[in-house]
Residue frames as a rotation matrix with the C-alpha (Angstrom) as fourth column:
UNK 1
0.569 0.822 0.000 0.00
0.822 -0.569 0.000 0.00
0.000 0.000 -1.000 0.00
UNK 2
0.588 -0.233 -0.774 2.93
0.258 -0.854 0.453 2.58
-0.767 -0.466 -0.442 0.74
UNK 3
-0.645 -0.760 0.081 4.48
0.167 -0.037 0.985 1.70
-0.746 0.649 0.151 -2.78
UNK 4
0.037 0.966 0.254 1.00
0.992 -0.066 0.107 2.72
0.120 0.248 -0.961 -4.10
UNK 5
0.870 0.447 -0.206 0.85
0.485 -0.851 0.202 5.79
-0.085 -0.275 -0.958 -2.78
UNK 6
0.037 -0.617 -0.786 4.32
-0.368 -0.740 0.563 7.38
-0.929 0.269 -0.255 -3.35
UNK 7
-0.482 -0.184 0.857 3.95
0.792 0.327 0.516 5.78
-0.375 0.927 -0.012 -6.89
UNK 8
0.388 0.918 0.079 0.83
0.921 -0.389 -0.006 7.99
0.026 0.075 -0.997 -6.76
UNK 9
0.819 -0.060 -0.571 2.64
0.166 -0.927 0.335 10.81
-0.550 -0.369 -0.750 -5.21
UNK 10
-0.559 -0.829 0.011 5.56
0.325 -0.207 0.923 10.94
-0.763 0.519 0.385 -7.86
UNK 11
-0.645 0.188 0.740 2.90
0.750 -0.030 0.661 11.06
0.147 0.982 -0.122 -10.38
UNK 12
0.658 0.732 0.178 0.97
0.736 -0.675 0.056 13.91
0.161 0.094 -0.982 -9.30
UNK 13
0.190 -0.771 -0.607 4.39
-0.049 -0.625 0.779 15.83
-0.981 -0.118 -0.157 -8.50
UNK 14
-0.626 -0.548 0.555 4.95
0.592 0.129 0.795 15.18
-0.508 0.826 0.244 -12.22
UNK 15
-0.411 0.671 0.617 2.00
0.847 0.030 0.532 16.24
0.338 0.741 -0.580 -13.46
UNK 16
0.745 0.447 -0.495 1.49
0.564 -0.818 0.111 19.28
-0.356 -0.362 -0.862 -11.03
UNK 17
-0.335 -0.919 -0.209 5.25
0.070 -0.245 0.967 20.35
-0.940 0.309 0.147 -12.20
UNK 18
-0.547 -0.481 0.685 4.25
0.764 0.047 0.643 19.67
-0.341 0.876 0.342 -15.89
UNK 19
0.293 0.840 0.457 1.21
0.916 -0.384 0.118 22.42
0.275 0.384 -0.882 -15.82
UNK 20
-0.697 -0.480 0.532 1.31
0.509 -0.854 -0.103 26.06
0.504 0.199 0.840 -16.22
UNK 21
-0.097 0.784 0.613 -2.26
-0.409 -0.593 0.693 27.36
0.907 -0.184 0.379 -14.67
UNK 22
-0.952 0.069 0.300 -4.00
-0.214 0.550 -0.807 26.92
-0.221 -0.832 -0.509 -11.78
UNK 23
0.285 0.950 -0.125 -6.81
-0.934 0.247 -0.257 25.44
-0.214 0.190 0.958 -13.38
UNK 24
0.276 -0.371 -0.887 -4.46
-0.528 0.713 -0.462 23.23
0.803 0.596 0.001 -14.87
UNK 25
-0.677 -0.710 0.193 -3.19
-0.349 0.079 -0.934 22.56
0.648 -0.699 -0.302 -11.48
UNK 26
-0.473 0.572 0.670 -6.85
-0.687 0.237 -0.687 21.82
-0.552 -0.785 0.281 -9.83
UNK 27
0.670 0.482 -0.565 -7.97
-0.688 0.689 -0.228 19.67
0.279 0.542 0.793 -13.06
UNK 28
-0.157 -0.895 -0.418 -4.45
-0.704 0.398 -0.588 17.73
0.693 0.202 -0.692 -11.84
UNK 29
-0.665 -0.042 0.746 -5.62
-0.746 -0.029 -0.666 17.31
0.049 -0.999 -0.012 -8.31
UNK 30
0.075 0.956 0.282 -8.61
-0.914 0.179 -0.365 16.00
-0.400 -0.230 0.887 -9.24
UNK 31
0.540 0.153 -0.828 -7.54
-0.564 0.796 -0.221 13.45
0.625 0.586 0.516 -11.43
UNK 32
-0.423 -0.831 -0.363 -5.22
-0.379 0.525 -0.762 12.23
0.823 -0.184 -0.537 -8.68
UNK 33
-0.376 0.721 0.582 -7.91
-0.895 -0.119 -0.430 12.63
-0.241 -0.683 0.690 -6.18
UNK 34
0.720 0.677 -0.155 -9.81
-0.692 0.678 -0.248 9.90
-0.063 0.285 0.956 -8.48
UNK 35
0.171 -0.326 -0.930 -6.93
-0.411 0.834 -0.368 7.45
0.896 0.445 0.009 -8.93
UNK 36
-0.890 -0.387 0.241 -5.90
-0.395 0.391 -0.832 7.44
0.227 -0.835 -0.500 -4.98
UNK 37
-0.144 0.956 0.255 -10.31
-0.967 -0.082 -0.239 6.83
-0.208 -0.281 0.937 -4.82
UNK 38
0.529 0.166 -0.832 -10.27
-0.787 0.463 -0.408 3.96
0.317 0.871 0.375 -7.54
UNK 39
-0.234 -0.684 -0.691 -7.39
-0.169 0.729 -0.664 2.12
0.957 -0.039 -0.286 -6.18
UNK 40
-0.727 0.097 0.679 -8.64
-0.677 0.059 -0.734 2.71
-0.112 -0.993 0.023 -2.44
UNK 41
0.115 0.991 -0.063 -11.97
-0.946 0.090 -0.311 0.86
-0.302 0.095 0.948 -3.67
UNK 42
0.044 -0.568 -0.822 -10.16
-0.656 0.604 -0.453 -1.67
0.753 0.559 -0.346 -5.21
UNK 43
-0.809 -0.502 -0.306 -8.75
0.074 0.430 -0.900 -2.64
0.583 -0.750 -0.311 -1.67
């Protein structure tokens, strides 16, 4: 589960790093929001 979640957290540091806006930056959140959701449901 903790190699989940900093997998998780490398990829939203990538993806909060690769936008320019903060829209771009809350559409980021959200999609990470839904994968940590998805994978929590999973388990």
């Amino acid at each position: 589960m903790k190699s989940i979640a900093a997998l998780l957290l490398v990829a939203s540091l990538s993806a909060l790093m690769g936008c320019n806006t903060v829209k771009g930056v809350g559409q980021d959140l959200q999609k990470a929001g839904s994968a940590i959701e998805g994978t929590v449901k999973k388990n």
